[in-house]
N, C-alpha and C positions, 0 to 999 in steps of 0.2 A: 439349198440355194444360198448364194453369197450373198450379204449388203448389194453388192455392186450390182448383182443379177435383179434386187428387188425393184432398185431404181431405173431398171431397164424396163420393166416391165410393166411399172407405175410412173409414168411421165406428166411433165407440167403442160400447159397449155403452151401455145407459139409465143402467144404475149411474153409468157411470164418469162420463159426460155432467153427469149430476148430481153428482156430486162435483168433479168440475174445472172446471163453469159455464163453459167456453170456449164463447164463440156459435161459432165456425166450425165447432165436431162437433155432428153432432146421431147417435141411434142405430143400430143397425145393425137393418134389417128381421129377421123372425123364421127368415125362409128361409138366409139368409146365415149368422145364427149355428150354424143347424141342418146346413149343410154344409159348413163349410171345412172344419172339419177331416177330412173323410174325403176318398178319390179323389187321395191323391198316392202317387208312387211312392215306395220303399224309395231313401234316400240312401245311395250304397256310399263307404266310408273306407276308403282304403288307410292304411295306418300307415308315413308316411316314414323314412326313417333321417335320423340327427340333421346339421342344419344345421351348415355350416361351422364358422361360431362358437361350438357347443356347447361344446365343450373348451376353446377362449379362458375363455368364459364362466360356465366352473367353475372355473376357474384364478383368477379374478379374486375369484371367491363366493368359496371359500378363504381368500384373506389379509382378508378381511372376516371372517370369521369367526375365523380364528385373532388377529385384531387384537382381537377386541369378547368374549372365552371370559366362556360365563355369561349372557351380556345374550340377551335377545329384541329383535330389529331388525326394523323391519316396513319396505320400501320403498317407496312406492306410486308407482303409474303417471303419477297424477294423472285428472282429469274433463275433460270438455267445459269451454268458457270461452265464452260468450254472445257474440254479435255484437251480435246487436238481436232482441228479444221473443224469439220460439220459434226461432230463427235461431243457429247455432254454429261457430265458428270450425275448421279443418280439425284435429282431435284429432293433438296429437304428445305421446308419452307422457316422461314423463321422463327426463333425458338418467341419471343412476345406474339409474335401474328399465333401461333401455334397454344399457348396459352390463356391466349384471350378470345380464341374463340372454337376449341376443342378439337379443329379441324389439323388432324398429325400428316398421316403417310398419304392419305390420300388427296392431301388440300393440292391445290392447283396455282403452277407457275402465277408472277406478276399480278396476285389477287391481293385487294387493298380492305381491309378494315377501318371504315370513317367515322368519328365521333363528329358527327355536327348538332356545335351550340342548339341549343334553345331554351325556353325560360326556366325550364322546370328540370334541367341537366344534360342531357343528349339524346338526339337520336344514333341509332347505331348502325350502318348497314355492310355488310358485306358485299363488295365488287368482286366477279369472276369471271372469266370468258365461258362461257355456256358452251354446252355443245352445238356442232356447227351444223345446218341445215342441209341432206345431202343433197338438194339444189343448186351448194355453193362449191366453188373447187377448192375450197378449204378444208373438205369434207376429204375427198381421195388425194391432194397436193400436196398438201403439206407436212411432210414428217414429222413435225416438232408438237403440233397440237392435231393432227387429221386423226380422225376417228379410223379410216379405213389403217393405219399405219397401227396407232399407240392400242387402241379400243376405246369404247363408250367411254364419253366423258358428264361429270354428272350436271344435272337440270339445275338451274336456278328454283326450280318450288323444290325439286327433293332437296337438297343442300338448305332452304329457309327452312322446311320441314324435321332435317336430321340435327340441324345446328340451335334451332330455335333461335334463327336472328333473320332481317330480313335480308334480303339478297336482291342486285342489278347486276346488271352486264356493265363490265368493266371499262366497255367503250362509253359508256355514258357517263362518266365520272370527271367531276370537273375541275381539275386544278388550281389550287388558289396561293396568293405571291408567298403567304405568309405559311405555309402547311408546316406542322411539326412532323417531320417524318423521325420512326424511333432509328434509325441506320445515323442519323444525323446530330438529332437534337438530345443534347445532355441532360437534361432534367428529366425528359421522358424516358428514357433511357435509361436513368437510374431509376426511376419510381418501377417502372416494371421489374426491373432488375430486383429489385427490393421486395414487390411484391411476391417473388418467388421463394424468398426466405423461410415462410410457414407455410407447410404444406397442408393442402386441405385431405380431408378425407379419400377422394378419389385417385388424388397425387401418389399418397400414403399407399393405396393398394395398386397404383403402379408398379411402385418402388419394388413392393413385394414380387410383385411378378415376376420384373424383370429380374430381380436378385435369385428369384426360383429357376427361371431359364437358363441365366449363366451358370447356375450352379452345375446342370443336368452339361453344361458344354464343360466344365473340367473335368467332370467323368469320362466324357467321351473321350478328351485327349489324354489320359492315364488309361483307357481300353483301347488308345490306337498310338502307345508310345513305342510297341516294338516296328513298327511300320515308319517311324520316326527317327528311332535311331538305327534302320537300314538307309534311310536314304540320306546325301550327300547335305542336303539340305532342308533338312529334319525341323527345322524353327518353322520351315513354310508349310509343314505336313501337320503340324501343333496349330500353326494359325488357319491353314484352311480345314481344320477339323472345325474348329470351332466358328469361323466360320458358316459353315452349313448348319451349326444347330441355332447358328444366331438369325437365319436366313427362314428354317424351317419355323421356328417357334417362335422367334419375333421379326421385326422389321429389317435389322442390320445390326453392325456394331455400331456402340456410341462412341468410339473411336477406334487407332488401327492398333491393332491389338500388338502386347509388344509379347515375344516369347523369345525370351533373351538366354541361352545356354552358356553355360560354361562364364567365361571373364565377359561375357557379354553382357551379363546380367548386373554391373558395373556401367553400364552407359544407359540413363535414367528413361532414354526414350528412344530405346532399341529399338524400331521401328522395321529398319532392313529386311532381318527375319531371314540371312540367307545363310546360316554355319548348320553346323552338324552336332546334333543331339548325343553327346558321348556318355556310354555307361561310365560312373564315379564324378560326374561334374554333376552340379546343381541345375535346375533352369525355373530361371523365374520367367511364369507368365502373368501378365497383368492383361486384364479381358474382360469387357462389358458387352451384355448382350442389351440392344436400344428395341423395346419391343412397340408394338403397334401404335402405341401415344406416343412415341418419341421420348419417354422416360428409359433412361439407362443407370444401368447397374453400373460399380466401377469396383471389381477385382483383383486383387492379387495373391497367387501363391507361389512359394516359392518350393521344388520338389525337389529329391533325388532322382536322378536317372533310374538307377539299380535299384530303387526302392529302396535303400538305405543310407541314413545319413552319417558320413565319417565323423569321427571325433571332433576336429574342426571345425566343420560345417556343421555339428550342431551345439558348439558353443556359439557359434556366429549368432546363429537362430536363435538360438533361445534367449539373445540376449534382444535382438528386436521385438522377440514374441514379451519378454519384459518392458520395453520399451511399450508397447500398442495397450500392454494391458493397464500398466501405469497411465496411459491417458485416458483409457474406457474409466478406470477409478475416478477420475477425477472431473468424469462430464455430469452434469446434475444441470436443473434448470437454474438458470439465474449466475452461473459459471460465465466469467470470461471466454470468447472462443478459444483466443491465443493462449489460455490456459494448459491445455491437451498440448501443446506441442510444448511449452514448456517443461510439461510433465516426461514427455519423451524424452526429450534433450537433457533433462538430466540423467536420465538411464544412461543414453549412450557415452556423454561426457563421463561419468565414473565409471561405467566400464572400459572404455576404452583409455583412461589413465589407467586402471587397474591392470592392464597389460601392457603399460609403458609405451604407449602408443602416440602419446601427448609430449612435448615440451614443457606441459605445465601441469599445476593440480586441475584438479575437476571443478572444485569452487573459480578458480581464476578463469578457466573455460568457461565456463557459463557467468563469467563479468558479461552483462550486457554491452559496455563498452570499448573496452581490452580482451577480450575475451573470446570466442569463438575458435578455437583450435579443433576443435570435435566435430566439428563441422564440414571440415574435407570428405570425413566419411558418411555424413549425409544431408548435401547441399540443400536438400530440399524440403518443403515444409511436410508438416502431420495431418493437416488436413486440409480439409476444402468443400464447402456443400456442392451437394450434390439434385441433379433431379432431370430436366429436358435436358440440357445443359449438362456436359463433363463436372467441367467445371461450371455451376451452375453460380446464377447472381454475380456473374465477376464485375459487373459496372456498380455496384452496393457501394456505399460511401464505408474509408475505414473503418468510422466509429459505427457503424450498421453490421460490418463484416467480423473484420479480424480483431477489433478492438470492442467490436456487440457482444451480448450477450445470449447464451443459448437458451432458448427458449421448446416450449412442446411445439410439436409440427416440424423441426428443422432434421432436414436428413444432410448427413456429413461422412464423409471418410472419415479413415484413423488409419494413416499407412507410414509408420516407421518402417526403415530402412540401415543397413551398413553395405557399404560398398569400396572394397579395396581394389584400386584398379591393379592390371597386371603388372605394371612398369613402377607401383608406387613402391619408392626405396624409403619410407618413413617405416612399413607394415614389415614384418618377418615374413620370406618367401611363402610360409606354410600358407598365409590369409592373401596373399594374391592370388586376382582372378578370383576372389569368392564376392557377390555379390546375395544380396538375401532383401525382401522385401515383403511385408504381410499387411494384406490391407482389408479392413472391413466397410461396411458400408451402416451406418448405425444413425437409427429413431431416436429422438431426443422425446420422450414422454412425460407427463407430469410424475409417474413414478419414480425417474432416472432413464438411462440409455439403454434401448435394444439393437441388440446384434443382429440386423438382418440379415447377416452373412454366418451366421455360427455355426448351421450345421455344415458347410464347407469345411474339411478337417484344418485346423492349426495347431496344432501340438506337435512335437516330434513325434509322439507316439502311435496319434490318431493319424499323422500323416502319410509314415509307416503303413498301418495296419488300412489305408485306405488303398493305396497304391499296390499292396498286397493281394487287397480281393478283387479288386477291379481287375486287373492282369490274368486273372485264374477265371474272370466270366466271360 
């Protein structure tokens, strides 16, 4: 049955018809209106005990509140965002609404989270449109929130119950001139943002998770690369491989995955995905799996087709895989963020004068001021925390971020890069069209930094010898 047959068969009232002049509904016969609502059974709720990250999630409301005494803060979820005509994109609620009160993949369109004043810090409640009574034609009418259309939507007490906060219907909620919305207001805005910086415990074995799941999706796409490079456009056979295991074993991806082939791998946010997977070209994929809390992973490896890497290709590499490890050396608590990518950037800068690549020395490239010639080949920074958010805490203030200091709890990328594009006449034909990029995703500890990403192979050797056995099971 097509979309267009469902709405043929599920129709709005006269009223409504005539008010929304949409030609695809027409009425609902008189019989229909006169019996839906009767002849279903009683829906029994159990009342859960509260979700892991309840207590995270009130620990977080707190220093929000203790940070804002007095203010009324309203959060909101956010709405649907249009694809095309009556058509909407897959609702992911706000990454603050989302951590402030535990509710990920399944929280619910235009739901507001309110801090109201009072003497002793805030009350806190949660607003949400409730499921709809099947008495109302909002129950079979409405495609957007109708139960008969989407499925059960959940109760204000189970949701007070799973979330450990209190809960109202969102129509009762009262607007006021002054409201701090976080979409708007910059203080709030960065505090939350900021708050995200130290992960808590529960954050912490997201991170894990989801770094476990994407892993299990680069396997898959090294066990489905010869079905990759049969088809024409083999980049979208890599991205919907991975795809379905980001689907099956978590939520979605935490963005659109890039699997960039050949000189493609050279355009930083190959998104397209539409060339052809050729045995002897490289292909970097970069891929996070976003699993059921909305925490994502942020990957990257860069492969051989043929399971082997040429001479060139793996000077390239090895000189990034030098690059990322120089900056793992150098992460320690109490370290400058901007430190790490400093530490990269001189890899690349002396190597890539080491092969006459530069106009100038490597010390004159990395002049902070006059300096930056090494940089063509890799415009982009070394890192970025990580966490709900790709790019996670981007509203942090600089001296919090890139100018802060790493501290235990902060999870961060480390993703040096070289990239010679195909047309660049600075590089020797041999390194055009080679593109190379390895990224990990790494726990900043009191010990020093863990590689949540390690067992992912990154060696030439292990990368080899991974791509080798995968192909043969």
């Amino acid at each position: 049955m097509t979309s267009a047959d469902t709405d043929a068969a599920v129709e709005t009232p006269a009223e409504a018809v005539a008010a929304e002049k949409n030609p695809r509904k027409q009425p609902f016969p008189r019989g229909f209106l006169e019996t839906i609502s009767t002849g279903w059974a009683e829906r029994p709720e159990s009342m859960p005990a509260p979700r892991a990250q309840a207590a995270y999630a009130a620990a977080r409301r707190a220093k929000v509140s203790a940070a804002f005494p007095g203010e009324r803060l309203v959060v909101p979820a956010g709405s649907f965002k249009q694809r095309s005509n009556d058509t909407d994109y897959p609702f992911r609620a706000h990454s603050a609404f989302v951590h402030l009160t535990g509710w990920a993949n399944e929280s619910e369109p235009d739901s507001l989270l309110v801090f109201e004043p009072t003497e002793n810090g805030h009350e806190v409640t949660l607003y949400f449109r409730e499921r709809a009574d099947r008495t109302t034609s909002e129950f079979y009418s409405d495609a957007t929130i109708g139960e008969f259309w989407i499925g059960a939507r959940p109760s204000l007490a189970g949701v007070a119950a799973d979330l450990d906060v209190a809960t109202a219907h969102v129509d009762s909620f009262v607007a006021g001139d002054d409201d701090l919305v976080v979409d708007v207001d910059e203080e709030l805005t960065r505090f939350v943002s900021e708050l995200r910086l130290v992960k808590d415990e529960f954050e912490i074995a997201e991170m894990r998770h989801a770094v476990a799941v994407t892993a299990s999706g680069f396997d898959d796409i090294i066990r489905d690369f010869d079905r990759a490079i049969a088809h024409p456009r083999g980049e979208r056979i890599v991205e919907g491989v991975f795809h379905q295991r980001a689907r099956s074993d978590g939520h979605w991806e935490g963005y659109d995955t890039i699997a960039a082939s050949g000189h493609h791998a050279c355009y930083l946010h190959w998104t397209r995905n539409d060339g052809a997977v050729v045995p002897g070209d490289l292909i970097l994929i970069d891929a996070g799996v976003e699993v059921d809390s909305q925490y994502t992973a942020d990957i990257t490896r860069t492969l051989p087709v043929n399971g082997t890497f040429s001479d060139v290709q793996r000077r390239v590499y090895e000189v990034v895989l030098e690059a990322a490890d120089a900056a793992f050396a150098v992460a320690k608590p109490g370290v400058r963020f901007r430190a790490l990518h400093e530490a990269a950037m001189d890899v690349i800068a002396r190597r890539t004068a080491e092969w006459g690549l530069l106009p100038v020395s490597a010390e004159e490239a990395l002049d902070a001021d006059n300096g930056g010639q090494h940089r063509r080949y890799m415009v982009h920074g070394t890192s970025h925390h990580l966490g709900i958010d790709v790019h996670d805490c981007a509203q942090a203030r600089r001296e919090m971020y890139y100018d802060g200091v790493l501290e235990e709890g902060m999870v961060f990328t480390i993703e040096p890069g070289l990239y010679f594009q195909i047309d660049d006449l600075t590089v020797p034909e041999e390194l055009r069209g080679i593109g190379v990029r390895i990224e990990d995703d790494i726990l900043m500890t009191a010990d020093g930094p863990v590689n949540l990403s390690a067992d992912i192979p990154r060696t030439v050797e292990d990368v080899e010898a991974w791509i080798a056995r995968l192909r043969k099971s």
